[in-house]
HTML snippet that shows the backbone in 3Dmol.js (N, CA, C, O; Angstrom):
<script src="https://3Dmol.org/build/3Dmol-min.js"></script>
<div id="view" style="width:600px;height:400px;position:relative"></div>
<script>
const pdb = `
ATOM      1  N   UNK A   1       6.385 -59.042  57.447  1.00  0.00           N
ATOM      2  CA  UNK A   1       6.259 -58.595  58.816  1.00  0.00           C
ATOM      3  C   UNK A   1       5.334 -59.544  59.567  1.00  0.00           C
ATOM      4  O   UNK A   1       4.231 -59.862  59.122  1.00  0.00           O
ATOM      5  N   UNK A   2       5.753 -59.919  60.556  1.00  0.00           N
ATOM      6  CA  UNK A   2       4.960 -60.887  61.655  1.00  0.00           C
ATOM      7  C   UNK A   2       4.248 -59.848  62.722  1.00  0.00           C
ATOM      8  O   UNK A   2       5.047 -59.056  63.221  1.00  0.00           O
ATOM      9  N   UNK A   3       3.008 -59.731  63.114  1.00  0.00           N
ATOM     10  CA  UNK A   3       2.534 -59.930  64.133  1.00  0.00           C
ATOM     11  C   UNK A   3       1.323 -60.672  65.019  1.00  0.00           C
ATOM     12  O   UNK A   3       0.351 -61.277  64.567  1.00  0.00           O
ATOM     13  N   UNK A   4       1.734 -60.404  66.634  1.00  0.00           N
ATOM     14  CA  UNK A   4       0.543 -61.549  66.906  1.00  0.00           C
ATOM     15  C   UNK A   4       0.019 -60.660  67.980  1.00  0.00           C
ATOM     16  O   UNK A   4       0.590 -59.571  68.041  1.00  0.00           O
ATOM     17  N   UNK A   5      -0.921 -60.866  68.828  1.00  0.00           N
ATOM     18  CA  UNK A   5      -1.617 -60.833  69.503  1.00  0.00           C
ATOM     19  C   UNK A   5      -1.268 -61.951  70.627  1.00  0.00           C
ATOM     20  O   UNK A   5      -1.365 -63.130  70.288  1.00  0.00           O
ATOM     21  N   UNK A   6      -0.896 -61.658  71.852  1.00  0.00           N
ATOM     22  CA  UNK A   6      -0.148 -63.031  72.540  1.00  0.00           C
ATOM     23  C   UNK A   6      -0.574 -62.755  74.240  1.00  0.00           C
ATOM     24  O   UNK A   6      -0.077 -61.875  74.944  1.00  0.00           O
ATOM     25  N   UNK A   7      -1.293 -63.441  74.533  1.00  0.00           N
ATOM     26  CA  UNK A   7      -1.973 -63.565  76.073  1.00  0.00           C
ATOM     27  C   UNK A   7      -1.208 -63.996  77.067  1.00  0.00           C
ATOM     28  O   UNK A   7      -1.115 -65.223  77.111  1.00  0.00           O
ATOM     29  N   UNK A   8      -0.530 -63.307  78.019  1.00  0.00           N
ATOM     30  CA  UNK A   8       0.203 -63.978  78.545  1.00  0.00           C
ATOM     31  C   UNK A   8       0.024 -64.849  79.653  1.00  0.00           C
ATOM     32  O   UNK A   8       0.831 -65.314  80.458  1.00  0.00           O
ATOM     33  N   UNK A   9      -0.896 -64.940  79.556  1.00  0.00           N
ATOM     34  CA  UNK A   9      -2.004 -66.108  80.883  1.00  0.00           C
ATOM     35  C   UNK A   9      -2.379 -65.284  82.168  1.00  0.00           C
ATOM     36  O   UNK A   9      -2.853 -64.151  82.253  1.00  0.00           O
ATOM     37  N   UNK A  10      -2.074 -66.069  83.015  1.00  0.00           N
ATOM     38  CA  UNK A  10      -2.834 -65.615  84.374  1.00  0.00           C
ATOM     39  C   UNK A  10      -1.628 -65.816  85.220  1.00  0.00           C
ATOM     40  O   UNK A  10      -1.246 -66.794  85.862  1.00  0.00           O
ATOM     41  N   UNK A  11      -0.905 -64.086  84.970  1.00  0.00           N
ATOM     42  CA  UNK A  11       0.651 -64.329  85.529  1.00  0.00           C
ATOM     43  C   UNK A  11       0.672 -63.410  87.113  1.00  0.00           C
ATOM     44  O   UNK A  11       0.612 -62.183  87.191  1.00  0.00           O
ATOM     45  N   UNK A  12       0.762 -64.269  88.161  1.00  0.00           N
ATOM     46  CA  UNK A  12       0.874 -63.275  89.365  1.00  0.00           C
ATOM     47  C   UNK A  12       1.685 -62.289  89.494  1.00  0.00           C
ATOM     48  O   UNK A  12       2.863 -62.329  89.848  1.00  0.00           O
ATOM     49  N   UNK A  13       0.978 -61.288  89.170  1.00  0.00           N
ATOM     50  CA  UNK A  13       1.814 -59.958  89.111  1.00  0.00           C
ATOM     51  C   UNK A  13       1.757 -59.136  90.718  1.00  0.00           C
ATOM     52  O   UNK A  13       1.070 -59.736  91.545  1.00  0.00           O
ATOM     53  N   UNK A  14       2.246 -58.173  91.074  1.00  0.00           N
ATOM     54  CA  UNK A  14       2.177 -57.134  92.094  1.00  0.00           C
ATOM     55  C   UNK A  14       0.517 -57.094  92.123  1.00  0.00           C
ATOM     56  O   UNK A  14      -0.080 -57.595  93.075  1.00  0.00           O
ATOM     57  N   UNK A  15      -0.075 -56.570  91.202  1.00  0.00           N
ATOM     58  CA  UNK A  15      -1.649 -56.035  91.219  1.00  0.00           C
ATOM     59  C   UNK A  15      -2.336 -57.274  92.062  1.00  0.00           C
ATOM     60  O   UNK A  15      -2.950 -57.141  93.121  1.00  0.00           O
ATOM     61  N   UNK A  16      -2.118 -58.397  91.424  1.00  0.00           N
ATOM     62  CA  UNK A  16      -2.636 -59.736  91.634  1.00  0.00           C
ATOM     63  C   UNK A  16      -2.353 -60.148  93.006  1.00  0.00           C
ATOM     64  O   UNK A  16      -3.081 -60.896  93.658  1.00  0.00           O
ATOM     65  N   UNK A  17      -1.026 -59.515  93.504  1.00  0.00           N
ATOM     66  CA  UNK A  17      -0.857 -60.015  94.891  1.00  0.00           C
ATOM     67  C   UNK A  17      -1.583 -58.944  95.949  1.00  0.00           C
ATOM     68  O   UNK A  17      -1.696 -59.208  97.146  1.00  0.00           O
ATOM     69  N   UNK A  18      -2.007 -57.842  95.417  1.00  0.00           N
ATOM     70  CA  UNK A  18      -2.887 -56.777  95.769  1.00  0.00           C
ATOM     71  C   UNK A  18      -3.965 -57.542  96.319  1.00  0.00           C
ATOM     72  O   UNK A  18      -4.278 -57.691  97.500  1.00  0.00           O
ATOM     73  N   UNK A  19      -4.628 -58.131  94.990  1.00  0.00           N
ATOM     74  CA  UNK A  19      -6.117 -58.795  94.925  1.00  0.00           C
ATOM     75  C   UNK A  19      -5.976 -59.897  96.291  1.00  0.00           C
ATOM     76  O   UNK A  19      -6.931 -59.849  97.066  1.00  0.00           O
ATOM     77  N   UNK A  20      -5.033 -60.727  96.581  1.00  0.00           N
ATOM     78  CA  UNK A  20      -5.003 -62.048  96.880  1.00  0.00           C
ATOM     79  C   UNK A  20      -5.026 -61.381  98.628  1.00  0.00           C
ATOM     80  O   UNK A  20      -5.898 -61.825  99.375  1.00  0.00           O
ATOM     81  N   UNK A  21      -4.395 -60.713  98.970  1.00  0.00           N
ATOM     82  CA  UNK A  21      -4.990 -59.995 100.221  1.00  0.00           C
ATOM     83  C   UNK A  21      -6.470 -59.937 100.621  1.00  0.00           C
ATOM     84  O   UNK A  21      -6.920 -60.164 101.745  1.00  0.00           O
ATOM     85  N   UNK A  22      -7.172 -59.586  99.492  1.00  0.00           N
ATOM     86  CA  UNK A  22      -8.889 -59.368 100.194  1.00  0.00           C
ATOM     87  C   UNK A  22      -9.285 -60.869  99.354  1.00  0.00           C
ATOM     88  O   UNK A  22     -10.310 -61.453  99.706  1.00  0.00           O
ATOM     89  N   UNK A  23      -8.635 -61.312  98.510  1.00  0.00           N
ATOM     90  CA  UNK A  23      -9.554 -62.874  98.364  1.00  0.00           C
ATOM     91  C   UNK A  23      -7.910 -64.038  97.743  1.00  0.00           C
ATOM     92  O   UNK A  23      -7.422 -64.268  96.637  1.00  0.00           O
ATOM     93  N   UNK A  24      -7.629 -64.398  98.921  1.00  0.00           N
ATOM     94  CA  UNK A  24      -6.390 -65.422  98.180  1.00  0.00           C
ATOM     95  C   UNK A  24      -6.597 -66.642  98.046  1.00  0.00           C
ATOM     96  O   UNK A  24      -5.639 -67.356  98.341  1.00  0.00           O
ATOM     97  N   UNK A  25      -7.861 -67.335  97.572  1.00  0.00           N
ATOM     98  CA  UNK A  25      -8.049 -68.396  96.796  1.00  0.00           C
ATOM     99  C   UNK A  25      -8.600 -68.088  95.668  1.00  0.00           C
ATOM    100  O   UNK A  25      -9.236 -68.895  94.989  1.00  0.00           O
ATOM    101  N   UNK A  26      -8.395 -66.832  95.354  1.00  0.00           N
ATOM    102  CA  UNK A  26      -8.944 -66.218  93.735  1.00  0.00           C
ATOM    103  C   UNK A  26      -7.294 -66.722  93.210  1.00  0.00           C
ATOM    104  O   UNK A  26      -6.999 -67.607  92.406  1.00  0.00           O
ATOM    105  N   UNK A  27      -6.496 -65.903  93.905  1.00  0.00           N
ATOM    106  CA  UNK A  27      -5.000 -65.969  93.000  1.00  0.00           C
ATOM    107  C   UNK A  27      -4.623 -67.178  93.227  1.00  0.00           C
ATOM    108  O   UNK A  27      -3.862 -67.551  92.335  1.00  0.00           O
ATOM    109  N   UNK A  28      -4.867 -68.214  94.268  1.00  0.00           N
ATOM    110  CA  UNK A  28      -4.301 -69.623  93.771  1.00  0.00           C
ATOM    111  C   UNK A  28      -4.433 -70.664  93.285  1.00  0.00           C
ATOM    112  O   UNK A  28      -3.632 -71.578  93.084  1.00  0.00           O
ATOM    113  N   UNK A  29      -6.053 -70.485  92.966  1.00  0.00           N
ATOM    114  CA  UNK A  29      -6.372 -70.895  91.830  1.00  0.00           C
ATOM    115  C   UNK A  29      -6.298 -70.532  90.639  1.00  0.00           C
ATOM    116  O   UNK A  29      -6.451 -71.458  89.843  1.00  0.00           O
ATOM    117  N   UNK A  30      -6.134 -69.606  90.232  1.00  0.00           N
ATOM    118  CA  UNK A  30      -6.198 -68.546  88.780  1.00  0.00           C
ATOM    119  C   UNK A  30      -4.417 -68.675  88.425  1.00  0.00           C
ATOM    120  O   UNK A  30      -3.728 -69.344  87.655  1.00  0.00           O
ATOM    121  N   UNK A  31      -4.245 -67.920  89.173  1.00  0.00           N
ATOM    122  CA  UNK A  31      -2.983 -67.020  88.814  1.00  0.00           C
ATOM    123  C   UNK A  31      -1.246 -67.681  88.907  1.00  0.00           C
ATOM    124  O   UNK A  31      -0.089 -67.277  89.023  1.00  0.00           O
ATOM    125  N   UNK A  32      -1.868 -68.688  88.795  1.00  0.00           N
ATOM    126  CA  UNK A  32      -0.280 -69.705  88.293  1.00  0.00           C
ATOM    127  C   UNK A  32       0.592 -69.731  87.494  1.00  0.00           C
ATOM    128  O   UNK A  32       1.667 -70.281  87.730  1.00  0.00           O
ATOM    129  N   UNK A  33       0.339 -69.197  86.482  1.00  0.00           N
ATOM    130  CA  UNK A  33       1.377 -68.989  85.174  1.00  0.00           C
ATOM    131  C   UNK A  33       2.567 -68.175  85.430  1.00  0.00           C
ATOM    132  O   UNK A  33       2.416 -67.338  86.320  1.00  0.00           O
ATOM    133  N   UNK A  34       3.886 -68.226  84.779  1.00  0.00           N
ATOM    134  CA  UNK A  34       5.105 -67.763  84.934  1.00  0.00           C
ATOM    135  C   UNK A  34       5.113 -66.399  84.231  1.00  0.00           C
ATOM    136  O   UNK A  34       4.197 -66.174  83.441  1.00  0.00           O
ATOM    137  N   UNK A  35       5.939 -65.583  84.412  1.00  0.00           N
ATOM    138  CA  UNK A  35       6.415 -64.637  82.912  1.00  0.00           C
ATOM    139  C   UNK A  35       7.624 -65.380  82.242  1.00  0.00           C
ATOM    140  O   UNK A  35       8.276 -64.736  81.420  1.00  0.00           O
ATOM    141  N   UNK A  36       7.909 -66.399  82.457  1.00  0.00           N
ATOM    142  CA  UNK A  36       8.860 -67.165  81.390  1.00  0.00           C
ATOM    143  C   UNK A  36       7.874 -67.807  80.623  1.00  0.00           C
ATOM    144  O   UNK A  36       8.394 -68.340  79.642  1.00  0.00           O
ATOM    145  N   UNK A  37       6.714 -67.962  80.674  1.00  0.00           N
ATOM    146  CA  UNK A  37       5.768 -68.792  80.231  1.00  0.00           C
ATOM    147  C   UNK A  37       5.299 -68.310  79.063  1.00  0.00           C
ATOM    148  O   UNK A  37       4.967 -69.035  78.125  1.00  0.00           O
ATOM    149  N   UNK A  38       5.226 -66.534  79.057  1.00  0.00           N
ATOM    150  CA  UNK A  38       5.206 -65.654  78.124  1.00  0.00           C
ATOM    151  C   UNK A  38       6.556 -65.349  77.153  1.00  0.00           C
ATOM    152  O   UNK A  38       6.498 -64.815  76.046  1.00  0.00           O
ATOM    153  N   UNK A  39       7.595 -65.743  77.724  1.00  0.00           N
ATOM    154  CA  UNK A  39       8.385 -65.320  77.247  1.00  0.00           C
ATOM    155  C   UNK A  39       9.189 -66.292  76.032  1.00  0.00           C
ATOM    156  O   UNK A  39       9.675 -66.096  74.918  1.00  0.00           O
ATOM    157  N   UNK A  40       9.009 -67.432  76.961  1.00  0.00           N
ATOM    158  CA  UNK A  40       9.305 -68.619  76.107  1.00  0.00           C
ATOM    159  C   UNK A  40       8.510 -68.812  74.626  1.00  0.00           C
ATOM    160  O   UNK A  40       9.028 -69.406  73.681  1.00  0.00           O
ATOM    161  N   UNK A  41       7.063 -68.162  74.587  1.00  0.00           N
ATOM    162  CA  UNK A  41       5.899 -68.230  73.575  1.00  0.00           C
ATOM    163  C   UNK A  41       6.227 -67.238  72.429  1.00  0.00           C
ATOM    164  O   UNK A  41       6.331 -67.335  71.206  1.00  0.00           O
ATOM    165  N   UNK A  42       6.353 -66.173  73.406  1.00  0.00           N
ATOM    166  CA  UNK A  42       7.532 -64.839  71.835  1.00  0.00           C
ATOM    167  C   UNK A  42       8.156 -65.598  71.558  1.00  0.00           C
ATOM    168  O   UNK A  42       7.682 -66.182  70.584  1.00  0.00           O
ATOM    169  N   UNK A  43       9.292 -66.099  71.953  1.00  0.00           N
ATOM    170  CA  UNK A  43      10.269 -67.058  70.890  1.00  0.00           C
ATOM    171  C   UNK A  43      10.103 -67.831  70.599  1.00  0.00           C
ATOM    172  O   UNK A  43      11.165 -68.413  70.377  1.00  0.00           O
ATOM    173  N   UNK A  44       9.117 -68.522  70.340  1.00  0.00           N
ATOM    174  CA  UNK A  44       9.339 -69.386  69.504  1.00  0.00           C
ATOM    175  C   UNK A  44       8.115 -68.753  68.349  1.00  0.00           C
ATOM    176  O   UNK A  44       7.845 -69.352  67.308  1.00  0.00           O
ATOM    177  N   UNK A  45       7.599 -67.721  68.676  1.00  0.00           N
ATOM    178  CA  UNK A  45       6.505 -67.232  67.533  1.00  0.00           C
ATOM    179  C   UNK A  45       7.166 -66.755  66.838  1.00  0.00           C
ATOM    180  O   UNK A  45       6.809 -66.767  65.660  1.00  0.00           O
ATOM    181  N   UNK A  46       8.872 -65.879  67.304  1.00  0.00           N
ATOM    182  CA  UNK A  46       9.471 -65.411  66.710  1.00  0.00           C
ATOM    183  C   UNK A  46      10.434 -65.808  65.918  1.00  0.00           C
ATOM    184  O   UNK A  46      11.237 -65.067  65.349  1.00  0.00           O
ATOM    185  N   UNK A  47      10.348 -67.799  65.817  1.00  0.00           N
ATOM    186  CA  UNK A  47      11.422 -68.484  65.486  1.00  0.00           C
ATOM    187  C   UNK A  47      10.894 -68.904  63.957  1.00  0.00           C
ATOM    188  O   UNK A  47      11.355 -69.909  63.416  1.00  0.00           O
ATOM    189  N   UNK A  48      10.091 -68.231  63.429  1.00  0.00           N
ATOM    190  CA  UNK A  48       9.330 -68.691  62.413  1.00  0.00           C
ATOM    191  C   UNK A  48       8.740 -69.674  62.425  1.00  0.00           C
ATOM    192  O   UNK A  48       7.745 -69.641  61.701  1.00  0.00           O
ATOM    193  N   UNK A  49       8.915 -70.629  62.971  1.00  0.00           N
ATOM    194  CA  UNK A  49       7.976 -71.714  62.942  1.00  0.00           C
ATOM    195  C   UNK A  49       6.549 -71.599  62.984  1.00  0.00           C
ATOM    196  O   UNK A  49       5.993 -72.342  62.176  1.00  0.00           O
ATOM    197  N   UNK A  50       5.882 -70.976  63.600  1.00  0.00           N
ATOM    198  CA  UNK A  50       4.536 -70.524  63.530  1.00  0.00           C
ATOM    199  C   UNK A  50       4.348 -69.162  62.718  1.00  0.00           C
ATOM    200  O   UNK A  50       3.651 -68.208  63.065  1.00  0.00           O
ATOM    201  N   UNK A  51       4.967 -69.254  61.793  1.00  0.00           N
ATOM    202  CA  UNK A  51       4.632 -67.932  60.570  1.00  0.00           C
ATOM    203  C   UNK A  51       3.320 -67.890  60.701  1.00  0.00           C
ATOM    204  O   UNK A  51       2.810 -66.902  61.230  1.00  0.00           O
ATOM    205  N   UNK A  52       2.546 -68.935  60.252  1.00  0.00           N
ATOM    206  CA  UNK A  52       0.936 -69.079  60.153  1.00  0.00           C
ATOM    207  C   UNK A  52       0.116 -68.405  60.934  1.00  0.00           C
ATOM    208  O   UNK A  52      -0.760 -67.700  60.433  1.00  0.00           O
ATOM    209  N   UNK A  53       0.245 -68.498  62.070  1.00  0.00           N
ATOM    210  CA  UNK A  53       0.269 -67.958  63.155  1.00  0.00           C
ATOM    211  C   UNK A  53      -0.333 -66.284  63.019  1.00  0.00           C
ATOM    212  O   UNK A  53      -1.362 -65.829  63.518  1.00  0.00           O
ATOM    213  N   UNK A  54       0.711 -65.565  62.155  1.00  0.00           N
ATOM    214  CA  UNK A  54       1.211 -64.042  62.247  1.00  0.00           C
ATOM    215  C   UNK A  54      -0.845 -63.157  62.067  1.00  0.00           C
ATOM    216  O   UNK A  54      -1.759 -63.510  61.322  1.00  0.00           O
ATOM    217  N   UNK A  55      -0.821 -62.530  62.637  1.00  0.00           N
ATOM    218  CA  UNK A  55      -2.185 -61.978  62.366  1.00  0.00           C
ATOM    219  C   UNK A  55      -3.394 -62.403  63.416  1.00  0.00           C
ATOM    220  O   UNK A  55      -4.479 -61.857  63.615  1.00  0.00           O
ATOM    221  N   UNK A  56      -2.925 -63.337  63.889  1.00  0.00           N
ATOM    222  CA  UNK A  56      -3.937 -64.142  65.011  1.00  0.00           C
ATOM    223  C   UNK A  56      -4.034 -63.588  66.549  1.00  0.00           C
ATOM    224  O   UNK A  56      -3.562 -62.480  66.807  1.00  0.00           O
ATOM    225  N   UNK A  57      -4.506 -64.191  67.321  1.00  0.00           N
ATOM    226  CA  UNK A  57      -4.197 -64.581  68.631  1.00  0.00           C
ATOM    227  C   UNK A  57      -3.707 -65.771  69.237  1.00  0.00           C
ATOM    228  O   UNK A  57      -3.922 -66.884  68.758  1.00  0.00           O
ATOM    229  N   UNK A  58      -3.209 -65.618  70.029  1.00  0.00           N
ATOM    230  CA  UNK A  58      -2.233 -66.697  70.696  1.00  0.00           C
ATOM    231  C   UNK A  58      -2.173 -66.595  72.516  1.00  0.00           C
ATOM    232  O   UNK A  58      -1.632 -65.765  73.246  1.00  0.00           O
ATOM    233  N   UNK A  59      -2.917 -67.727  72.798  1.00  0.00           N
ATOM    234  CA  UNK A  59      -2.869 -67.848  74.325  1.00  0.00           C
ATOM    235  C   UNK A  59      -1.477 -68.442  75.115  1.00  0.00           C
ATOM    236  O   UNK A  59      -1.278 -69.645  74.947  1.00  0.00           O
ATOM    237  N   UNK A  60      -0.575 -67.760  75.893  1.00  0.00           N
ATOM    238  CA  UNK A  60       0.925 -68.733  76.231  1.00  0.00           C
ATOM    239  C   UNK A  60       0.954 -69.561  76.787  1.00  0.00           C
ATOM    240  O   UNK A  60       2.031 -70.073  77.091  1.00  0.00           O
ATOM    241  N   UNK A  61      -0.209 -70.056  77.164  1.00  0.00           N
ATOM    242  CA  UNK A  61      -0.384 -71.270  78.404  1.00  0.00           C
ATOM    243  C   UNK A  61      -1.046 -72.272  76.862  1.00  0.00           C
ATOM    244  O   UNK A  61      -1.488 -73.333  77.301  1.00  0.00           O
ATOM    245  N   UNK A  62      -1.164 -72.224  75.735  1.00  0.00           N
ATOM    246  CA  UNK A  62      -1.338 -73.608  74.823  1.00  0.00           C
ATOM    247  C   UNK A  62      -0.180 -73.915  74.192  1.00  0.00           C
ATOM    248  O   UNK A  62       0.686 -73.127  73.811  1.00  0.00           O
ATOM    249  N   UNK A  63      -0.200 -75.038  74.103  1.00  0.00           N
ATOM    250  CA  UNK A  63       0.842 -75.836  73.559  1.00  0.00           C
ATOM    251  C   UNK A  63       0.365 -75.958  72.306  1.00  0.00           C
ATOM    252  O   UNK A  63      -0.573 -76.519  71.739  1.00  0.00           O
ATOM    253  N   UNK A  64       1.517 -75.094  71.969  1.00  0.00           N
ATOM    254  CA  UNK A  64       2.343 -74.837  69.877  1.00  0.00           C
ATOM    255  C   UNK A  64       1.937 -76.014  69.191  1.00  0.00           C
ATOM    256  O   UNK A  64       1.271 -76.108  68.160  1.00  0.00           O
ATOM    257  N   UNK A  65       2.432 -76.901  69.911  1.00  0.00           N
ATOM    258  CA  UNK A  65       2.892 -78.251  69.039  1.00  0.00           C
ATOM    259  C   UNK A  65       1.696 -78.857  68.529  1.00  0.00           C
ATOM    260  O   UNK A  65       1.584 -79.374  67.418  1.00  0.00           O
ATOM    261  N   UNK A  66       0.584 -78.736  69.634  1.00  0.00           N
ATOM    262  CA  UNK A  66      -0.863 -79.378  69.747  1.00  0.00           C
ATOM    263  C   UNK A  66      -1.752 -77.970  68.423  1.00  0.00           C
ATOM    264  O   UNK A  66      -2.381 -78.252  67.403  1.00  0.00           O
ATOM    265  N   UNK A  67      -1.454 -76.534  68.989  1.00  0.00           N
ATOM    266  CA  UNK A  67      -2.202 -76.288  67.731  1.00  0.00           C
ATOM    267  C   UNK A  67      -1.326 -76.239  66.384  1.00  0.00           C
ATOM    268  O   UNK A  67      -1.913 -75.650  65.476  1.00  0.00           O
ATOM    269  N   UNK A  68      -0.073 -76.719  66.058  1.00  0.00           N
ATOM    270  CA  UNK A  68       0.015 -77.307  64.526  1.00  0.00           C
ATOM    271  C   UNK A  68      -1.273 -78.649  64.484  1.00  0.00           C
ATOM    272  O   UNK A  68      -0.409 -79.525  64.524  1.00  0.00           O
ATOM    273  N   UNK A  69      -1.636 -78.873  64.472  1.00  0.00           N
ATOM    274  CA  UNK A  69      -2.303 -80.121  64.259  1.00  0.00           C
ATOM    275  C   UNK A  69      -3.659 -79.928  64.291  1.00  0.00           C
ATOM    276  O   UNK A  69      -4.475 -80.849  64.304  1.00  0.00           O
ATOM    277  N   UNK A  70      -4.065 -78.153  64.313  1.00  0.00           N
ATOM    278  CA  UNK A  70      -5.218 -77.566  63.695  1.00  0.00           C
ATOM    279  C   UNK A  70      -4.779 -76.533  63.018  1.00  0.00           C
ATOM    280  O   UNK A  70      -5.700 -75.757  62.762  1.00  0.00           O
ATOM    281  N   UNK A  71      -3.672 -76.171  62.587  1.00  0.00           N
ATOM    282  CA  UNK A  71      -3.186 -75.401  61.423  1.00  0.00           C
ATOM    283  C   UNK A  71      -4.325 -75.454  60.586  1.00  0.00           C
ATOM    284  O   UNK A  71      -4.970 -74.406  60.581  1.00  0.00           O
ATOM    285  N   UNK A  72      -4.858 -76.571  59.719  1.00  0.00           N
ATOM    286  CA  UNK A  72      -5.164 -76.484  58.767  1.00  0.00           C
ATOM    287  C   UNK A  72      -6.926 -76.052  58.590  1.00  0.00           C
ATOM    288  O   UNK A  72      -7.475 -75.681  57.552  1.00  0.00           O
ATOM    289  N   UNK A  73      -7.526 -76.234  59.889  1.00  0.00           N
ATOM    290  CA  UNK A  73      -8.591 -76.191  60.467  1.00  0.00           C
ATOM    291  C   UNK A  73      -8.395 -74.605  60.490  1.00  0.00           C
ATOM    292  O   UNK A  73      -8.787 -73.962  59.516  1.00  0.00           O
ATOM    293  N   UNK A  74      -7.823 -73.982  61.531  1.00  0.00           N
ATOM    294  CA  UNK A  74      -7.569 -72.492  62.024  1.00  0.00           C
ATOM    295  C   UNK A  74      -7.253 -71.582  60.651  1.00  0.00           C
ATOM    296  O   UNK A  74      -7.466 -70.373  60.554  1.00  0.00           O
ATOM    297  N   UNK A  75      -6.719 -72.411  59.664  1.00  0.00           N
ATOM    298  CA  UNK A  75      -6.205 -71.415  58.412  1.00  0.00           C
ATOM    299  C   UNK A  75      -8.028 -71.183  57.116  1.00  0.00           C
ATOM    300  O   UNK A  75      -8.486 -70.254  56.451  1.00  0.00           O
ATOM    301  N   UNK A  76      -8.413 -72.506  57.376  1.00  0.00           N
ATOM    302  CA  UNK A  76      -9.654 -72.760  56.068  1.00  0.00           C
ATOM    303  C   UNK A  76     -10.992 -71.874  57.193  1.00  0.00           C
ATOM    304  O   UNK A  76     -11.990 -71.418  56.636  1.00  0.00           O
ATOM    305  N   UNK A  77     -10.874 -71.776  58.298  1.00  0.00           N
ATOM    306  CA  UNK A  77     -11.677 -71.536  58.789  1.00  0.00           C
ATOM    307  C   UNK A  77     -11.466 -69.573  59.246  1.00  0.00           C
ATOM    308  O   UNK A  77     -12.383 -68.790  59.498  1.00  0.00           O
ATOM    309  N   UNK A  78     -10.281 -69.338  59.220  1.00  0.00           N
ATOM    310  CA  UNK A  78     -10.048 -68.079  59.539  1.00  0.00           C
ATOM    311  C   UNK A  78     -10.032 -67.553  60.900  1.00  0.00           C
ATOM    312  O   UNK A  78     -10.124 -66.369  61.225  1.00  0.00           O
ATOM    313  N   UNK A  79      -9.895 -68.648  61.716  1.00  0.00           N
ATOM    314  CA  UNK A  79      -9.721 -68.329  63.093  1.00  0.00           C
ATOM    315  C   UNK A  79      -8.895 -67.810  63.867  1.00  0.00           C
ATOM    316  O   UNK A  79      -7.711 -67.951  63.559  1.00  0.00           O
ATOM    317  N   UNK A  80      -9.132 -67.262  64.763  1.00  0.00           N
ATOM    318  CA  UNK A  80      -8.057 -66.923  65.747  1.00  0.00           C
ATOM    319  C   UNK A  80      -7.385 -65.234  65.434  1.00  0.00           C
ATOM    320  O   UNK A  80      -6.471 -64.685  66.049  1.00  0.00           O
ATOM    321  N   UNK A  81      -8.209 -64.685  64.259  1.00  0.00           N
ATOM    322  CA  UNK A  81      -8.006 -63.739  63.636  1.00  0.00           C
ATOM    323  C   UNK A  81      -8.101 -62.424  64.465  1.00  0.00           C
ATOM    324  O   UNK A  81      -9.076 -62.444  65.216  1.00  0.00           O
ATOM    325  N   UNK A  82      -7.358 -61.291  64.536  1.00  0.00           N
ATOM    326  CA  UNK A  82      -7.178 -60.322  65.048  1.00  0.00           C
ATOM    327  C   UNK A  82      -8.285 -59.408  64.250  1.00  0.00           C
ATOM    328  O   UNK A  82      -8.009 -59.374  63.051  1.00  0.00           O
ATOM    329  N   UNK A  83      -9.277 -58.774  64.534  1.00  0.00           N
ATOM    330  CA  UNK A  83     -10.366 -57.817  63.886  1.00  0.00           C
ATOM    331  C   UNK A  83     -10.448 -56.551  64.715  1.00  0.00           C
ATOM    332  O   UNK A  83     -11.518 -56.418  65.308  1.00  0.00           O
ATOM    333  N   UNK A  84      -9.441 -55.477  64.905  1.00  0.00           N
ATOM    334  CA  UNK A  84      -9.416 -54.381  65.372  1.00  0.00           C
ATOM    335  C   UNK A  84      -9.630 -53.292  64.350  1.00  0.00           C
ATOM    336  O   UNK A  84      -8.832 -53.006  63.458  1.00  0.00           O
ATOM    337  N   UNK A  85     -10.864 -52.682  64.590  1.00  0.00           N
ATOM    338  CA  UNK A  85     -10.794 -51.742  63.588  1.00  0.00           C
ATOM    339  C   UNK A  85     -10.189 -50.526  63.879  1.00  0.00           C
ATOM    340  O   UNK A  85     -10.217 -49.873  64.921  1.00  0.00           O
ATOM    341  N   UNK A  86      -9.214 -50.143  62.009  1.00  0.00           N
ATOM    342  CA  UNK A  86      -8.628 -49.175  62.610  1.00  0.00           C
ATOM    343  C   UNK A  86      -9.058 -48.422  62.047  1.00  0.00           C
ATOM    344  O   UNK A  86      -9.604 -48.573  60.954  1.00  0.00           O
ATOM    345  N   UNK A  87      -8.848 -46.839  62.988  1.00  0.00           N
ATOM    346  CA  UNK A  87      -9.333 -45.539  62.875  1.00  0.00           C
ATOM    347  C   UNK A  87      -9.040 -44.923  61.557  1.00  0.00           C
ATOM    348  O   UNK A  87      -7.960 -45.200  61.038  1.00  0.00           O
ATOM    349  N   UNK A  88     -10.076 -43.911  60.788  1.00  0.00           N
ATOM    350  CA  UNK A  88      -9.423 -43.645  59.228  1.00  0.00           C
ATOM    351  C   UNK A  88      -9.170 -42.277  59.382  1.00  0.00           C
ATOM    352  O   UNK A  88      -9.977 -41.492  59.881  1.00  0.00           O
ATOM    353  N   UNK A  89      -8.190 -42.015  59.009  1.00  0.00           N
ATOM    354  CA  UNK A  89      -7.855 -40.183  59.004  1.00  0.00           C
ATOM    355  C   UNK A  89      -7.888 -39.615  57.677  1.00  0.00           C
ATOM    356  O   UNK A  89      -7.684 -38.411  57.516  1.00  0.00           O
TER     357      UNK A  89
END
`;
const viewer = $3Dmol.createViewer("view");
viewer.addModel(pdb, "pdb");
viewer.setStyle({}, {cartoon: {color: "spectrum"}});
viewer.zoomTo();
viewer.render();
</script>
């Protein structure tokens, strides 16, 4: 079983266009990211290629390709790790 934890950046949503009314150089600087931007990042987390990945966090605005090339760093080091504690019944 795969899961991740996956950020979908700083996507101008309705709320955001709320905000940009009382301050709109907050949202045009910030709030650039797509929801394809998110969407594109599930698939390919979901393409196995980033198995390694599974258990972590994952920001959609970094480029995949760039963190294989701390795989090995992120794996010996234990980073990026999801630590939610869960409730015991």
């Amino acid at each position: 079983m795969k899961s991740f934890s996956v950020s979908p950046g700083a996507v101008k949503t309705d709320f955001v266009l709320g905000l940009m009314d009382h301050d709109p150089v907050l949202g045009q600087s910030r709030f650039i990211d797509t929801p394809g931007l998110s969407a594109w990042t599930q698939v390919r987390l979901t393409s196995g290629t980033e198995d390694w990945l599974s258990g972590r966090f994952v920001e959609s605005g970094w480029d995949l390709d760039e963190i294989q090339i701390y795989k090995q760093s992120i794996l010996e080091t234990n980073s990026l790790k999801n630590r939610l504690a869960m409730p015991s019944f």
